[in-house]
ROROSE-782089 format. One line per 4 residues: number of its first residue (from 1); their letters; for each residue y, z, x of C-alpha. Coordinates in steps of 0.1 Angstrom, whole numbers, plus 2048, in hexadecimal, padded with zeros to 3 digits. Example, Ala and Ser with C-alpha at 12.3 -4.5 7.8 and 13.67 -1.06 7.14 Angstrom:
2
1 = as = 7D3,84E,87B | 7F5,847,889
END
This chain:
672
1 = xxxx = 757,383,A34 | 75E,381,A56 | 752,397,A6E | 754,392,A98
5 = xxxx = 736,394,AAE | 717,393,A9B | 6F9,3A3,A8B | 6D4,3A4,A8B
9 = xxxx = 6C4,39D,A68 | 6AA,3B0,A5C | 685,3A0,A68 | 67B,389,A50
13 = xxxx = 660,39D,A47 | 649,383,A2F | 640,35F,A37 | 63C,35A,A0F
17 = xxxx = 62D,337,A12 | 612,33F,A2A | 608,362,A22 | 5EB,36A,A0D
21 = xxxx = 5EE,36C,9E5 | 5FB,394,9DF | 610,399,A00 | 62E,39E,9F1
25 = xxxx = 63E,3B8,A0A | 63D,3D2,9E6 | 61A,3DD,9DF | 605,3CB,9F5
29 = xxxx = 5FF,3D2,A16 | 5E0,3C6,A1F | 5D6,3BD,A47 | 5D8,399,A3E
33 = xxxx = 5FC,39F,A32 | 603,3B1,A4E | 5FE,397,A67 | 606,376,A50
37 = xxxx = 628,385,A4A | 638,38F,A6B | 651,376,A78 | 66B,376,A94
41 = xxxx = 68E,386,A8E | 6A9,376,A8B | 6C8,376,AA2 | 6EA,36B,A90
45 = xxxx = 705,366,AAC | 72C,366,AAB | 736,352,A96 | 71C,34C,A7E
49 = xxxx = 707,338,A98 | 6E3,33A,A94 | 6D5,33D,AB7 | 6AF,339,ABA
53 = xxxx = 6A5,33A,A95 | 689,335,A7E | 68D,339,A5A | 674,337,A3D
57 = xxxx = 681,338,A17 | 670,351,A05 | 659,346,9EA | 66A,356,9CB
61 = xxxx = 64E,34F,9B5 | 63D,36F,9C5 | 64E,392,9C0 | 663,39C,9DD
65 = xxxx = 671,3BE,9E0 | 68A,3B3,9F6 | 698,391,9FB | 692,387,A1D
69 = xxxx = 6AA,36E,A27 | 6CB,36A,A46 | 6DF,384,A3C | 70B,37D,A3D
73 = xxxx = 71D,387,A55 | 71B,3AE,A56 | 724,3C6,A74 | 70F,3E5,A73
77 = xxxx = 72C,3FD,A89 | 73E,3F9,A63 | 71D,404,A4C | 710,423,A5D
81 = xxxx = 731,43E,A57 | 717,455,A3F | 717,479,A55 | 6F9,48D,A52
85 = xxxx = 70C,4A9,A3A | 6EE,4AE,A29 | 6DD,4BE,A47 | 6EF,4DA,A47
89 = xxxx = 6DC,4F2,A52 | 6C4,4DE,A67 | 6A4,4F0,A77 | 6B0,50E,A91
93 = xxxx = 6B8,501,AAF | 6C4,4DF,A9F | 6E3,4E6,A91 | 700,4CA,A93
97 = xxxx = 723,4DA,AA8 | 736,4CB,A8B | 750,4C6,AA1 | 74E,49D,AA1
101 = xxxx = 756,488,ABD | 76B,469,AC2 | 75C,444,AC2 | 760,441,AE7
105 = xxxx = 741,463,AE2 | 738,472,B02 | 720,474,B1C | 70D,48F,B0F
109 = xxxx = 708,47A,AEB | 6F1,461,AE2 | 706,441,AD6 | 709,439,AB1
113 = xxxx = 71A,418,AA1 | 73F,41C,AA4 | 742,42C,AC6 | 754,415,ADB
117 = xxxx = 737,416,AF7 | 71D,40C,ADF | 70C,3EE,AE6 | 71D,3CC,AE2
121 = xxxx = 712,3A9,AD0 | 708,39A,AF5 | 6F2,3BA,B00 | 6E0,3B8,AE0
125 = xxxx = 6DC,396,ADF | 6CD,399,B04 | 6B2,3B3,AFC | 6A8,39F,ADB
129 = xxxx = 6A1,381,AF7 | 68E,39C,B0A | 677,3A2,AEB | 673,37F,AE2
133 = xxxx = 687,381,AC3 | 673,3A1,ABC | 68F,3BA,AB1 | 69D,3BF,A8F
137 = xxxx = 6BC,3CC,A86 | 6BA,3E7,A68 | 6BF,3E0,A41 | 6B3,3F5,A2D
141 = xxxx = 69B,3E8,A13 | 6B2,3FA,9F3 | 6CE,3E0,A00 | 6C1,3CA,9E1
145 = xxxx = 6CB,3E5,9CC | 6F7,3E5,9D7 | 713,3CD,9D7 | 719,3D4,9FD
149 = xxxx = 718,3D1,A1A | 6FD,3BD,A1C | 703,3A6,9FC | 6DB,3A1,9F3
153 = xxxx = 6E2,3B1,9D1 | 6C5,3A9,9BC | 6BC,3BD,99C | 698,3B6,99D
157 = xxxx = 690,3BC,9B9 | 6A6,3DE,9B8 | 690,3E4,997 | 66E,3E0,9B0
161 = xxxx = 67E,3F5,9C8 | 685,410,9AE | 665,40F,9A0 | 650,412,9C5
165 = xxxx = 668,428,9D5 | 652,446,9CE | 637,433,9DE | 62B,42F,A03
169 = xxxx = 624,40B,A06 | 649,406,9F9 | 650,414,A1D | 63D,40D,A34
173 = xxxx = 63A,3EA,A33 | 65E,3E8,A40 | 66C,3EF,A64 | 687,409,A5D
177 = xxxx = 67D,41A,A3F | 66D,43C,A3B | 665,451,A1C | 678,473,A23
181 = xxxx = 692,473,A09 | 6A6,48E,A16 | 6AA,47A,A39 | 6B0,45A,A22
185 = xxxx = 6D2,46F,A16 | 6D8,45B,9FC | 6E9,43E,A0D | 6D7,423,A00
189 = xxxx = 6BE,429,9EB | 6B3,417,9C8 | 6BE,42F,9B7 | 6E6,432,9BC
193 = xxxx = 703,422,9AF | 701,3F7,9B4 | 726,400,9C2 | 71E,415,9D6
197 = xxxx = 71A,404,9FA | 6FA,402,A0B | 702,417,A2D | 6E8,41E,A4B
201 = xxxx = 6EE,440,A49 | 6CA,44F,A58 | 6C0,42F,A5F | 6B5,422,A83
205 = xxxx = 6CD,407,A8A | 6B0,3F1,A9D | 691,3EC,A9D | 676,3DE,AB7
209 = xxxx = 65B,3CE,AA3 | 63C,3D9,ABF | 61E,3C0,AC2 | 5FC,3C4,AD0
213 = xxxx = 606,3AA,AE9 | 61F,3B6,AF5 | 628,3D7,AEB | 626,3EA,B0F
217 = xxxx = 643,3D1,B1C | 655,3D4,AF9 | 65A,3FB,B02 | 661,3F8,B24
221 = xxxx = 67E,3E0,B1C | 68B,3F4,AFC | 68B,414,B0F | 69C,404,B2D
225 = xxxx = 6B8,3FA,B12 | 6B9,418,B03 | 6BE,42D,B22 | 6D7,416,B2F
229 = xxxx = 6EB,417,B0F | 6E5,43D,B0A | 6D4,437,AEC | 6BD,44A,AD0
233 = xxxx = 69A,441,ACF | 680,445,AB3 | 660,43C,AAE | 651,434,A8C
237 = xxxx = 635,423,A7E | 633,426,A56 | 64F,440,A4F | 636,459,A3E
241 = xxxx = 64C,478,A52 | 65D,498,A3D | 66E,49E,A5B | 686,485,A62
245 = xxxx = 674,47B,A84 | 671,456,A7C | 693,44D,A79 | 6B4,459,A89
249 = xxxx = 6D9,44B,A86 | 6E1,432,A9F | 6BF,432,AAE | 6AD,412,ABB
253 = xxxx = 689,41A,AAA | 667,40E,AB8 | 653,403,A9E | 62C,400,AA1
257 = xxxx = 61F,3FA,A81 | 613,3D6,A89 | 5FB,3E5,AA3 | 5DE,3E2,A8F
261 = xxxx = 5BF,3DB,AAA | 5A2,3EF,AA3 | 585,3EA,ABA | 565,3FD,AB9
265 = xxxx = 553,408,ADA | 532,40D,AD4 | 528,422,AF2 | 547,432,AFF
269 = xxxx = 543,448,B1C | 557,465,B2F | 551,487,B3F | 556,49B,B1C
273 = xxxx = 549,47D,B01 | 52A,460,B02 | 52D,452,ADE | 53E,43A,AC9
277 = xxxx = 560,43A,AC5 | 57D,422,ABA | 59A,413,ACD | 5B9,40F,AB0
281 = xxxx = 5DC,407,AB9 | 5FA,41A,AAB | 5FE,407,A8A | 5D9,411,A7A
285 = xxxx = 5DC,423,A5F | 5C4,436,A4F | 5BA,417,A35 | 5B7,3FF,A50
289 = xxxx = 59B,414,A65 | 58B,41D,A43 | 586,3FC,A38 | 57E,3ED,A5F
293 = xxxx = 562,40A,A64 | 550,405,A3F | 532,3EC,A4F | 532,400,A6B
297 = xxxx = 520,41C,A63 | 53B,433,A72 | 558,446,A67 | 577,457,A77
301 = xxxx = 590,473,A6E | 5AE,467,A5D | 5C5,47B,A41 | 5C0,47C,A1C
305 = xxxx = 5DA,466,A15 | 5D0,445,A24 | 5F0,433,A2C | 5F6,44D,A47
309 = xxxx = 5F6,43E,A69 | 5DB,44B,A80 | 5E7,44B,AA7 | 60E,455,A9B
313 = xxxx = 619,473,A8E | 5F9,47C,A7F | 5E0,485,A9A | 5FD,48A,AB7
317 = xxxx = 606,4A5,A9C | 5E1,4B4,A94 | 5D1,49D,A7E | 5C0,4B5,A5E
321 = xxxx = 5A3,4A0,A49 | 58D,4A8,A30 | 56F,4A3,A4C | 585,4BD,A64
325 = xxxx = 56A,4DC,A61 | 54F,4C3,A68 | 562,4AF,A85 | 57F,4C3,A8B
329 = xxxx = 5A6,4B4,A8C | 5AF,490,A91 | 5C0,49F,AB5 | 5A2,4B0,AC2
333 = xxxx = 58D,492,AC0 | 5A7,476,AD3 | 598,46A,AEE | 5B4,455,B02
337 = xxxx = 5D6,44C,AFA | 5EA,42E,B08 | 610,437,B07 | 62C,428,B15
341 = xxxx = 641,44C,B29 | 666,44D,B25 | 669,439,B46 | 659,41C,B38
345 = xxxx = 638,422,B4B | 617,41A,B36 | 5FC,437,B3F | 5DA,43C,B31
349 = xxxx = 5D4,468,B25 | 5B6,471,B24 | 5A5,495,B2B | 5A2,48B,B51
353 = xxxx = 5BD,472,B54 | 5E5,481,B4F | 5D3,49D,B3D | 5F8,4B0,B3B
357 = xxxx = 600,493,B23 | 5E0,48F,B14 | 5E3,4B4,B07 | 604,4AF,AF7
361 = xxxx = 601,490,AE5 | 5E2,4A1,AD6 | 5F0,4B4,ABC | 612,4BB,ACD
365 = xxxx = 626,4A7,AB8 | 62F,481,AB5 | 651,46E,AC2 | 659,483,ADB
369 = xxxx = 63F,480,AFC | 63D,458,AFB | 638,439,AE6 | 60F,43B,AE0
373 = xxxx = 600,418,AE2 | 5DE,41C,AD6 | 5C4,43D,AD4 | 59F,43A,ADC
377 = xxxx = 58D,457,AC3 | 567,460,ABD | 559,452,AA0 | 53A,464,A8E
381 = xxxx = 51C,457,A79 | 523,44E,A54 | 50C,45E,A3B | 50B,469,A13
385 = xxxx = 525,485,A0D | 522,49E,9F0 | 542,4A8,9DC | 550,4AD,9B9
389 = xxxx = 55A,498,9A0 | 573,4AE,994 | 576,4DB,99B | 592,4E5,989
393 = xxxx = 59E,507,974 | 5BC,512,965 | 5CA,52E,952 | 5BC,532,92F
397 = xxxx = 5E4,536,926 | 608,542,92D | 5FD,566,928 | 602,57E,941
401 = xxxx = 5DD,58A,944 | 5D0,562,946 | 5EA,560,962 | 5E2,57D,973
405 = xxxx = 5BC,56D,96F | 5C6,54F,97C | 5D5,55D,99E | 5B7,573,9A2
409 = xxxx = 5A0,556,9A2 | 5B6,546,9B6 | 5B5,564,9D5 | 593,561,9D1
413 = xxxx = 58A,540,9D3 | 59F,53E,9F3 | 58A,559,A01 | 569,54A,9F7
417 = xxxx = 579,52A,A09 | 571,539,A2E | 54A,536,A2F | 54F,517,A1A
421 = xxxx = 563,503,A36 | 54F,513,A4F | 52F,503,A42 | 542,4E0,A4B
425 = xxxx = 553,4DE,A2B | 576,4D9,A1D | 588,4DC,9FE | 5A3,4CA,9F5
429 = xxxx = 5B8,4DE,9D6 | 5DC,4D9,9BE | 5EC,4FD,9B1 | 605,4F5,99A
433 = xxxx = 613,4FF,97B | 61C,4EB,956 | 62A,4E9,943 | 64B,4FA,94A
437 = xxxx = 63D,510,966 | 624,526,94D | 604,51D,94F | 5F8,519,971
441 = xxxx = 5D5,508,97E | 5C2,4FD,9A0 | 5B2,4D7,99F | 59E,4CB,9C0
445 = xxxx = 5A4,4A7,9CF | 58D,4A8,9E0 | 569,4C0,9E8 | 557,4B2,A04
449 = xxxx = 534,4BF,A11 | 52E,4A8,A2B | 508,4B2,A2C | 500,4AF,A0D
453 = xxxx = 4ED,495,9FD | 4E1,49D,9DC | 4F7,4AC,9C1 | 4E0,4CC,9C3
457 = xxxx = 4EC,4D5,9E6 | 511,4D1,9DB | 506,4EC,9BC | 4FD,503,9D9
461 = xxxx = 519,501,9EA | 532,500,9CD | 51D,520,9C0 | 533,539,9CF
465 = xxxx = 555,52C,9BE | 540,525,99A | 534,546,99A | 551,558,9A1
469 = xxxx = 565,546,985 | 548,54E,96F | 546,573,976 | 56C,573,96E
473 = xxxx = 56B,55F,950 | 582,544,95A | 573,51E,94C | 572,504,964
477 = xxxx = 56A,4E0,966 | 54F,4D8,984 | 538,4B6,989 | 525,4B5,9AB
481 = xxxx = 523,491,9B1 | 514,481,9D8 | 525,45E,9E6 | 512,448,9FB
485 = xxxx = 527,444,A16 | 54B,456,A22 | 562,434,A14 | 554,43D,9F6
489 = xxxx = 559,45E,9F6 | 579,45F,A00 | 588,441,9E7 | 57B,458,9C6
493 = xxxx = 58E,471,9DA | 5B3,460,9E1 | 5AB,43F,9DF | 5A9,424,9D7
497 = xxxx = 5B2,417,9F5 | 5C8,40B,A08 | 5E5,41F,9F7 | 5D5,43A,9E3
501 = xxxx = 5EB,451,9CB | 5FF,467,9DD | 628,466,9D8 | 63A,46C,9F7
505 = xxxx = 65D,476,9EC | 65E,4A0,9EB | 66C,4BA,9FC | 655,4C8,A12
509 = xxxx = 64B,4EB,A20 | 628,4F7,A30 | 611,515,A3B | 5F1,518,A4B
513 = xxxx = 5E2,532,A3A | 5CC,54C,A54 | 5A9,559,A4D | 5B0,578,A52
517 = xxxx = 5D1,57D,A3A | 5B8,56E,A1B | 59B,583,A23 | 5AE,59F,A22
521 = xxxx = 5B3,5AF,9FD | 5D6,5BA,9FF | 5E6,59E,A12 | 5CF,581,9FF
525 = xxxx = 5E0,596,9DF | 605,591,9EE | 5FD,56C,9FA | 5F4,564,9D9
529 = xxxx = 611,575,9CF | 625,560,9DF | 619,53D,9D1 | 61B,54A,9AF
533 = xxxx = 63C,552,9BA | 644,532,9C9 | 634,51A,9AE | 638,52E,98C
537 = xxxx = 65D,53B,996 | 66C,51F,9AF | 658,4FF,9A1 | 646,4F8,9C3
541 = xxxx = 620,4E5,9C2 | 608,4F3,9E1 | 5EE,4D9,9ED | 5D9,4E6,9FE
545 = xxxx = 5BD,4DE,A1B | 5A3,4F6,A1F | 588,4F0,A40 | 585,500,A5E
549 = xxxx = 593,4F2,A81 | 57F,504,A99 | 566,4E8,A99 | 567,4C7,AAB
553 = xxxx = 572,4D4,AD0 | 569,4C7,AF1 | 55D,4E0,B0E | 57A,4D8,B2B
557 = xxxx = 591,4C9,B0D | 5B0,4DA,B03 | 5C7,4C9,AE6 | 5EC,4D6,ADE
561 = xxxx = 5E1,4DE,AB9 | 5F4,4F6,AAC | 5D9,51A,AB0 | 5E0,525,A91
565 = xxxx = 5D2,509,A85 | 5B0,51B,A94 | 5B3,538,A7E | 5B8,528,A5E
569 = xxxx = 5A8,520,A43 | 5BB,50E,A34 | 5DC,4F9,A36 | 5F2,4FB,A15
573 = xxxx = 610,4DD,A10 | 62B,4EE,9FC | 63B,4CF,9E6 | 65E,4CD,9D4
577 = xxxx = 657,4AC,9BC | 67C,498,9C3 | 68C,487,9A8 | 69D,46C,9AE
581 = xxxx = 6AC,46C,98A | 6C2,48C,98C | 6DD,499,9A0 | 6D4,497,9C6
585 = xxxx = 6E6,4BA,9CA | 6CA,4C7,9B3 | 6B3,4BF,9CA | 6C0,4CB,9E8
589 = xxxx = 6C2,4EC,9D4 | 69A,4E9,9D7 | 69B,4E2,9F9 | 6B4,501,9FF
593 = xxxx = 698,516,9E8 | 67D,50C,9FF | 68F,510,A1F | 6A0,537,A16
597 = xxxx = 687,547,9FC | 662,535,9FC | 65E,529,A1D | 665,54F,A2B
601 = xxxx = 653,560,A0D | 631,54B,A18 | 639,551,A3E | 638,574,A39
605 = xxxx = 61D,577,A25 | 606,567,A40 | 60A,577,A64 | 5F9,562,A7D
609 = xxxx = 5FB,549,A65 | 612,529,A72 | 61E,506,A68 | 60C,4E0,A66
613 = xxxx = 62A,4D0,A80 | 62A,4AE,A67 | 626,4BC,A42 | 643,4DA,A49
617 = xxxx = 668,4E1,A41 | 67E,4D1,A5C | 692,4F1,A57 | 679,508,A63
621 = xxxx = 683,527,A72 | 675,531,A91 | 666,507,A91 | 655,50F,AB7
625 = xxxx = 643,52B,AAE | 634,51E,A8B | 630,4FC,A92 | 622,4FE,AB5
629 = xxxx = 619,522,AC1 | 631,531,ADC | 61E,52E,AF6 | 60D,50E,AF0
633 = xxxx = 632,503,AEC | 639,50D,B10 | 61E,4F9,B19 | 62C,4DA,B07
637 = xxxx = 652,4E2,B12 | 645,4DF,B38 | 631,4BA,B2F | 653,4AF,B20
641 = xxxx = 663,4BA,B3B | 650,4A5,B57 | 64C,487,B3F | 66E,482,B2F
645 = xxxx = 684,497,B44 | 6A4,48A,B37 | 69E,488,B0D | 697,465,B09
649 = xxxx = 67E,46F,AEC | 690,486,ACF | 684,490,AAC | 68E,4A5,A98
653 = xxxx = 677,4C9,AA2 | 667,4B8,ABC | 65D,4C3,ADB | 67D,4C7,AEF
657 = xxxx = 693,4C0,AD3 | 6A3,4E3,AD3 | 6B9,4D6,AF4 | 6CC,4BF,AD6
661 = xxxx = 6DF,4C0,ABA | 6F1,4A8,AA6 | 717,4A7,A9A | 729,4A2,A7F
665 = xxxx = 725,47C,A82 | 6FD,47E,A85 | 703,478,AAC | 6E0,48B,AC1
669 = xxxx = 6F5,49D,ADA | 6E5,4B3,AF6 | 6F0,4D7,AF2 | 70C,4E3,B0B
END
């Protein structure tokens, strides 16, 4: 076909005849992959004229999930007409005027493909030179799996993608991709009709592939672009995000997952720490610092599933762990941050240094304050950690009474829970119910007693739980067990590493569940109430976190962490399992569930309680309140304010997001 102007191809993502055995861009993802396989973009201009290019076949004898090769001739202003109808409502305070506007847009809109301002082939062209060849242009891995645009049909490797869509390593291998399906809308997926054509929809449109060398310069010069052009900007590093933040129509996306330095310093020093701590850029993930920190004899915080990236959304957002009630949150424990500000300006944070924008980028929330560089956090001795091979109890059957039993248990184990996390502990447990909603039962992940180093200490402090089943009659299954070191640990928990077991495609609610509400005999009755309600009635799983996050703070150092996080003791994930295999409608119908009957149910039945700002519903009501604290919200509206004055950074209930809301096209367009 023929096109004018030009496009950008996708990266070629996989140097297949120099990268170790296993990288195939699918299911392995190893740090050698990562920086075998990165190459320069390439820059197709008018005509067909290959400007500045270097090509390398893929190797088809090893599995590719996506072909990597030139792409034809394709203009992405015609692939990304997909409106965001399935947003309707969005979060309060988000919602699109639905009145459209024309492709010319207006000043008070961020440009998408189509409007006639947006960007033409010679300004892109001139900030790819800037980059040195460093952005990409968006296609969407699932292009393998339709006819068109893109014309990289390939039935294998749409059968790869199908299988591994559910899976993070699928995602976050790839510069545009992200694992929310609700945000993926269905435009090109693995899973719809080969005729169907492969829009953006969602989608970033570019990409700027960031590099510890030059990564600084790379944001200055993207940000420049992207003001001049009136522009979205997002930030993303693996995609693992239920809230949409990652990704945005028309947005030029900075992408820091091949920031993967990790440097130990041995004797860090500052007014509030002298200790060792660890220097990792914005691409670590939670398997890389694991496996760097093993012959080290030190450990740091990172979530339980291990492909979460550490310095992005995770700790800007809070940071939970199954080490938080002996070390406290990921956030509390940053030490410095190195972000690039909305004016292009690299700063160091720290507790002495721009402490306004220290505070919020610990544990105010990720994409919106700057592009974070690297974090420098404590790091803490290694040792044996006692847990449990397995603590699990269910129902004896569908019976009323057994059910009632169940939920009893249930209250009280959550109670016993408080002087459990409180002796540095954490508990890491599944409510569900099967088959067909009847029979419900509790099963741990995870028990970690981090001073514990003989199977008889874990007895002790298991003894409370085992007892109280026992005095009720309920059977349960219970092995103490003791691991020599934290890896170790942790792997028998959700390993193995690097990609561990979790699924990533759900619909996703949250609620940090306050001490006081579960000690209390009534309102522990009606909470428990309420996830019987939510699991038995509306088919929901709650994952739950139990430890304590009053531990790990600094005297003089204040983190934005949500307080209710404080008074919890425990944070509860509320999962809808999607299925990819019926009728999207269907699932949306859980989504609309969550949003209108559990989700308020659970809020109600835990005053003081509040929401985890990354693992909540994006259509949260009241989203400043429960995600941040009101007045720990003013504080983070006034350090927006001074460093991002005009709304260079948006995502999706973000700080500062409420002065936007998108249209009918998916335009962000500041409120009038």
């Amino acid at each position: 076909m023929s096109v004018p102007g030009f496009l950008m191809s996708n990266l070629l993502m996989t140097s297949w005849r120099t990268a170790p055995k296993g990288c195939n861009g699918y299911i392995r993802a190893s740090s050698s992959c990562f920086t075998s396989n990165l190459l320069l973009a390439i820059l197709l201009l008018a005509g067909g004229i290959l400007a500045n290019v270097s090509t390398i076949e893929p190797d088809l004898d090893e599995p590719l999930l996506v072909e990597q090769r030139p792409f034809e001739m394709v203009n992405h202003q015609l692939y990304t007409t997909t409106a965001l109808s399935l947003l309707t409502p969005l979060a309060p305070g988000h919602n699109w005027n639905g009145t459209g506007h024309s492709l010319n847009g207006t000043s008070s809109c961020k440009l998408i493909p189509g409007d006639s301002t947006w960007p033409g082939d010679g300004d892109w062209s001139a900030l790819n030179e800037t980059l040195g060849g460093r952005l990409i242009a968006s296609v969407p891995l699932a292009a393998v799996c339709h006819n068109g645009p893109f014309n990289i049909y390939n039935e294998t490797r749409c059968g790869e993608a199908r299988e591994g869509w559910d899976r993070p390593e699928t995602h976050f291998v790839e510069p545009v991709e992200f694992n929310a399906p609700i945000f993926q809308n269905a435009t090109c997926d693995p899973f719809t009709s080969v005729d169907q054509e492969c829009e953006l929809g969602n989608y970033v449109s570019y990409a700027v592939n960031l590099t510890t060398d030059t990564a600084a310069d790379d944001v200055k010069a993207g940000l420049a672009f992207a003001t001049q052009h009136n522009l979205r900007v997002v930030i993303k590093n693996t995609g693992h995000d239920y809230l949409g933040k990652s990704t945005g129509k028309g947005a030029l996306s900075f992408w820091t997952h091949n920031l993967k330095n990790i440097s130990i310093i041995e004797d860090y020093s500052s007014d509030d720490y002298n200790g060792p701590a660890v220097k990792i850029g914005a691409g670590v993930q939670g398997f890389d610092v694991l496996d760097s920190l093993k012959e080290s004899g030190y450990l740091t915080l990172s979530g339980s599933c291990p492909t979460v990236g550490l310095a992005g959304g995770y700790t800007q957002g809070g940071g939970h762990s199954i080490l938080t009630s002996k070390y406290g949150l990921s956030a509390d424990n940053v030490l410095e941050w190195e972000v690039v500000t909305a004016n292009g300006t690299l700063v160091t944070a720290t507790p002495k240094e721009n402490q306004d924008l220290y505070f919020a980028l610990s544990g105010g929330g990720g994409g919106t304050f700057g592009v974070v560089i690297s974090m420098t956090t404590r790091l803490f001795e290694d040792r044996k950690v006692g847990g449990a091979n397995n603590f699990t109890f269910a129902a004896a059957s569908d019976k009323k009474e057994d059910v009632n039993a169940f939920w009893d248990a249930v209250g009280s184990l959550q109670n016993l829970t408080i002087p459990f996390v409180d002796a540095g502990n954490s508990l890491v447990y599944l409510i569900y119910a099967w088959p067909d909603r009847k029979v419900p039962a509790l099963t741990t992940y995870s028990v970690t007693v981090p001073d514990c180093d003989t199977t008889e200490c874990v007895d002790t402090a298991m003894k409370p739980f085992t007892d109280d089943l026992t005095a009720r009659g309920v059977k349960y299954e219970y092995s103490a067990k003791v691991s020599e070191t934290f890896l170790e640990h942790y792997n028998a928990s959700f390993g193995p590493i690097p990609y561990g077991w979790y699924p990533v495609s759900q619909v996703t609610g949250g609620r940090l569940l306050p001490r006081a509400v579960v000690s209390d005999e009534e309102m522990g009755k009606n909470l428990t109430a309420t996830m019987r309600m939510a699991i038995q009635e509306k088919g929901f799983t709650f994952g739950c976190v139990a430890s304590s996050a009053k531990v790990g703070l600094r005297e003089g150092v204040v983190s934005s962490v949500n307080p209710a996080w404080r008074n919890a003791m425990a944070f509860c994930l509320v999962v809808g399992k999607w299925d990819y295999s019926i009728d999207r409608a269907e699932m949306m119908k859980m989504q609309k569930a969550l949003t209108e009957v559990v989700q308020p149910a659970l809020d109600a039945a835990t005053p003081g309680g509040g929401c985890y700002l990354n693992e909540a519903n994006f259509e949260q009501e009241d989203w400043q309140e429960q995600f941040y604290g009101l007045e720990n919200y003013k504080k983070l509206r006034n350090v927006k304010d001074t460093w991002d004055p005009t709304g260079v950074f948006y995502a999706l209930t973000a700080v500062g997001s409420e002065d936007w809301e998108l249209d009918g096209d998916g335009r962000v367009c500041r409120k009038q």
